[in-house]
C-alpha positions as CSV (number, residue, x, y, z in Angstrom):
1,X,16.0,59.7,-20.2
2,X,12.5,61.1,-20.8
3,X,9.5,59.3,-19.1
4,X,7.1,58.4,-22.2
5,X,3.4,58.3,-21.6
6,X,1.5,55.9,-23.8
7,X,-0.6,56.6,-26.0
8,X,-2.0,53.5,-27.3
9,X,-1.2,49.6,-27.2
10,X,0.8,49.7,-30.0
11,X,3.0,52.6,-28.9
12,X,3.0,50.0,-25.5
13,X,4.2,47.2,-27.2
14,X,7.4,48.6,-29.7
15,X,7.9,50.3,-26.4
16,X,8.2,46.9,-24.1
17,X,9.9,44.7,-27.0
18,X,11.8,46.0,-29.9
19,X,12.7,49.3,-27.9
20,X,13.2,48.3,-24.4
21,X,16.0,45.1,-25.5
22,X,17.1,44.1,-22.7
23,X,16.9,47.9,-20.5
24,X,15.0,47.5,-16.7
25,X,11.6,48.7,-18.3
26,X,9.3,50.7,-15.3
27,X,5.7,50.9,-16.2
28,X,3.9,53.4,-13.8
29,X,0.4,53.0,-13.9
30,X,-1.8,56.6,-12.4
31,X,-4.7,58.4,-13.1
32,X,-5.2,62.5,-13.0
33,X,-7.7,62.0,-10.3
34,X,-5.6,60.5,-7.6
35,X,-4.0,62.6,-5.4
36,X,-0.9,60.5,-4.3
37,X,-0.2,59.6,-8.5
38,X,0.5,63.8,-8.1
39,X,3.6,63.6,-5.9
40,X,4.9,60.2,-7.8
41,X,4.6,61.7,-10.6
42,X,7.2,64.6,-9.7
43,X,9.2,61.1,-7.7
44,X,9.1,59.2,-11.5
45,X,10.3,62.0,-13.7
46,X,13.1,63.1,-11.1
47,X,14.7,59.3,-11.4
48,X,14.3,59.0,-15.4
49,X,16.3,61.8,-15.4
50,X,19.4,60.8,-12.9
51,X,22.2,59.1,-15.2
52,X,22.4,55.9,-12.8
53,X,19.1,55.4,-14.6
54,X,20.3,56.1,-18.4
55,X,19.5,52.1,-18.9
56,X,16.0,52.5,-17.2
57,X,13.0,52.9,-19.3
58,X,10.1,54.8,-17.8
59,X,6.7,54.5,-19.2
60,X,3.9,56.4,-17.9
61,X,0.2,54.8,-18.3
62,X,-3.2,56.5,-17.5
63,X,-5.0,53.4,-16.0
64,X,-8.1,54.9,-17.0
65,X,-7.0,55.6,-20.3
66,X,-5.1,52.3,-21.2
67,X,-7.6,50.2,-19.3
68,X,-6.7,47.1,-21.2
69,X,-3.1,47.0,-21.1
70,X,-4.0,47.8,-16.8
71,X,-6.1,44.7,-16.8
72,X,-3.3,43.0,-18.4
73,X,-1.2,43.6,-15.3
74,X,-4.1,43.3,-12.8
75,X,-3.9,47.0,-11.9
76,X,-7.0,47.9,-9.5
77,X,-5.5,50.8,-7.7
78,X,-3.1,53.8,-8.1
79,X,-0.3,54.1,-8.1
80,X,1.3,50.9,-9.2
81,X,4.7,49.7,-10.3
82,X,5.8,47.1,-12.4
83,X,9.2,46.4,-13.1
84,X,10.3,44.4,-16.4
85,X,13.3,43.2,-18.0
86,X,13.1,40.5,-21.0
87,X,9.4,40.0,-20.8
88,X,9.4,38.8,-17.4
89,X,8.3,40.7,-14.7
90,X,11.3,41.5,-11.6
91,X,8.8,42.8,-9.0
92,X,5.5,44.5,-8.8
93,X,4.6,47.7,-6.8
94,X,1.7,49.7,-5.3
95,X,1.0,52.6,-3.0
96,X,3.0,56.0,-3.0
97,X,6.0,55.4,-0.7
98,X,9.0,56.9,-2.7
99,X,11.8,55.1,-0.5
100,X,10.0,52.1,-1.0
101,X,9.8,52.2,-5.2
102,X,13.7,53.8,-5.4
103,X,14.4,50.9,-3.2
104,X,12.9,48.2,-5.6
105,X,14.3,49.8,-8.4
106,X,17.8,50.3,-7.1
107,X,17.5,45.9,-6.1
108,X,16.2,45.2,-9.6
109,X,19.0,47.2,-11.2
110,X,21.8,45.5,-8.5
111,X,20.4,42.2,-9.2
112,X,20.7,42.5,-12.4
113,X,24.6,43.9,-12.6
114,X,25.3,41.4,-10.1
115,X,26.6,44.3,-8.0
116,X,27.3,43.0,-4.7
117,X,26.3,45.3,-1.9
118,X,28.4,45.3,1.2
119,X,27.6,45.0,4.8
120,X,28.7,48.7,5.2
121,X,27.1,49.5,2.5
122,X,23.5,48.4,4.2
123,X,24.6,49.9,7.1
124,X,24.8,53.1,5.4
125,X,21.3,53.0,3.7
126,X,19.4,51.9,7.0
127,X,16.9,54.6,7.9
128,X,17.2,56.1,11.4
129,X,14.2,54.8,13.6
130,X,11.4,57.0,13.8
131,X,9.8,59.2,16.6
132,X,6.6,58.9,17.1
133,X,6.0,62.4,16.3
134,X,7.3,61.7,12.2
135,X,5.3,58.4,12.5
136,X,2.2,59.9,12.9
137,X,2.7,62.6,10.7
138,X,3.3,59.9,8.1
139,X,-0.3,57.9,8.9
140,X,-1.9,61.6,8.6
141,X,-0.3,61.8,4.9
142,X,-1.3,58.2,4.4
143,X,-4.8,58.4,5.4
144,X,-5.5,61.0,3.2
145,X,-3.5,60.2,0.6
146,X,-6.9,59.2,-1.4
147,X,-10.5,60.4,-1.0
148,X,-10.7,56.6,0.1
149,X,-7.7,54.6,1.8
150,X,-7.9,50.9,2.6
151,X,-4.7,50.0,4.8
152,X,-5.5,45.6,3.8
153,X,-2.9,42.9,3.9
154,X,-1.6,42.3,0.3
155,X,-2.6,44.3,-2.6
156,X,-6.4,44.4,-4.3
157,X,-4.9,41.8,-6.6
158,X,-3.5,39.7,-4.2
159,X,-5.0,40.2,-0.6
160,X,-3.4,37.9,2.1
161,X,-6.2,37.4,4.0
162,X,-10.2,36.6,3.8
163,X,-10.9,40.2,5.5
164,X,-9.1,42.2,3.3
165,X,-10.5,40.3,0.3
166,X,-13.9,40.7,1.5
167,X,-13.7,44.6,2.2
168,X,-12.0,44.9,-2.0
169,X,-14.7,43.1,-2.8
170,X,-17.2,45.7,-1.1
171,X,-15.4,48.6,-2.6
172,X,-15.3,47.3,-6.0
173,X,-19.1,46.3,-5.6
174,X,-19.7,49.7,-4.9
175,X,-17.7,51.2,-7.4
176,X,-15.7,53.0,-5.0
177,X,-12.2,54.0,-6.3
178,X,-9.4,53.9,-3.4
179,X,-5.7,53.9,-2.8
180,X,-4.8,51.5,-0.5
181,X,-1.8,50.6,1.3
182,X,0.0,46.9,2.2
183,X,0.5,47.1,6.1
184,X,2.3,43.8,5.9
185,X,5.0,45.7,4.1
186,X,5.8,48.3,7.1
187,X,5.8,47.1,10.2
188,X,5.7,50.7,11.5
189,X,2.7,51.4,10.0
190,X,0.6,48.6,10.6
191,X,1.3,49.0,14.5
192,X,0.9,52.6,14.5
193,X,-2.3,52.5,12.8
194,X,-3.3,50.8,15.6
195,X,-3.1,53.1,18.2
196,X,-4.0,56.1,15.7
197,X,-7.1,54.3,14.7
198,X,-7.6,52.9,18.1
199,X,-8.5,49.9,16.0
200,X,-7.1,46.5,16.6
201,X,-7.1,45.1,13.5
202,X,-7.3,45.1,9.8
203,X,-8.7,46.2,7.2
204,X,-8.9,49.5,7.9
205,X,-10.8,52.2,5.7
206,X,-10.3,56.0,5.8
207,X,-12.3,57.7,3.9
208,X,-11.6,61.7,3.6
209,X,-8.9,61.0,6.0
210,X,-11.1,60.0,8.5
211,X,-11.0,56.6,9.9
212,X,-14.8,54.5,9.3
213,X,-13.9,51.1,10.5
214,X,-13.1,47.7,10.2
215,X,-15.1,45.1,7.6
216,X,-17.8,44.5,10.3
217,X,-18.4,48.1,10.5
218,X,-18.8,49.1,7.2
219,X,-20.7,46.1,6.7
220,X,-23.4,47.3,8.9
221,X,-22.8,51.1,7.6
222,X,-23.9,49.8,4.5
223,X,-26.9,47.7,5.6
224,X,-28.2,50.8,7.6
225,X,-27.5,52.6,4.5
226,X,-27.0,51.1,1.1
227,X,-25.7,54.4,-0.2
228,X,-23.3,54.9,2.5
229,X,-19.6,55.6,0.2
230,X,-21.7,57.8,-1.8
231,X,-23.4,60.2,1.1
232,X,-19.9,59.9,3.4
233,X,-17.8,61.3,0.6
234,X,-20.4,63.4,-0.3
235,X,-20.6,65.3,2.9
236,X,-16.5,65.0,3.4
């Protein structure tokens, strides 16, 4: 099945209601400008066209583009999933971790077939652990993964604690777009990023996939310098 990208709200609604039925409906909200959309882009089109997923739909939106049907979802960074079946929403996705989407998708689907998945089964699709060579190779590709990275707990939408939500609240201020990344939803990650930062705690922002600092931090980057995202990425 062929990914469609939308158009326009009307094209997005026949799509979601009298097309869709009652198919798993992924809507996979990017932009051109953002480097890890690029990579999930190749991820998305790959999986529409694998016949496990004949019953998916896959809709491609430009949140720039479509920015009201992204507002309608609460889509503040790229790039995000959301999964649908019905009209109601199964689970809801951000950051450019392929294992972690085909996971969600392949749960959505089981959940839905009623499926049951067996011990060995698990077993089998446990990941080995990793060194700590592959780990850090992963934070590099993370870090840079956008011009600007927050690593915050919960999502832009949804942040799980008053730090994280303070430093969104910066960026968006600002008018900064970033990718950002849920460190509550890989442990690995969010102790690695530890010791690679040599930071103890989070947020974290990267900018240029260098690390800046923690809220305090680029709070007082920005009252030394009120134009501080602007000159940093500037001379990146």
């Amino acid at each position: 099945m062929t990914v469609h990208s939308i158009e326009n709200q009307d094209q997005f609604t026949h799509l979601t209601t009298a097309e869709a039925g009652d198919k798993l409906v992924v809507l996979y909200f990017q932009t051109a400008w953002a480097e890890p959309c690029k990579a999930m882009n190749e991820v998305v089109k790959a999986l529409s066209d694998e016949p496990s997923n004949r019953d998916v739909m896959f809709l491609s939106i430009d949140a720039d583009e479509q920015s009201e049907i992204a507002e309608l979802f609460d889509v503040s960074a790229v790039p995000y999933f959301v999964l649908v079946r019905s009209g109601t929403i199964i689970k809801e996705l951000s950051g450019a971790d392929p294992k972690e989407f085909v996971k969600a998708l392949n749960e959505a689907k089981t959940k839905e077939s009623g499926t049951a998945v067996s011990q060995e089964q698990e077993e089998d699709e446990e990941e080995d652990e990793e060194t700590e060579e592959e780990l850090n190779s992963r934070l590099t590709k993370l870090t840079q993964a956008a011009p600007v990275m927050l690593f915050m707990k919960g999502s832009p939408s949804e942040p799980k604690c008053g730090f994280s939500r303070q430093m969104v609240g910066i960026l968006r201020e600002h008018q900064v777009r970033f990718g950002f990344f849920d460190i509550l939803k890989d442990q690995s990650v969010r102790e690695g990023l530890k010791k690679f930062s040599d930071w103890p705690t989070f947020p974290q922002l990267y900018i240029s996939g260098e690390f800046q600092g923690g809220l305090d931090i680029i709070k007082e980057s920005l009252e030394e310098d009120p134009e501080f995202f602007q000159h940093t990425l500037q001379s990146a």
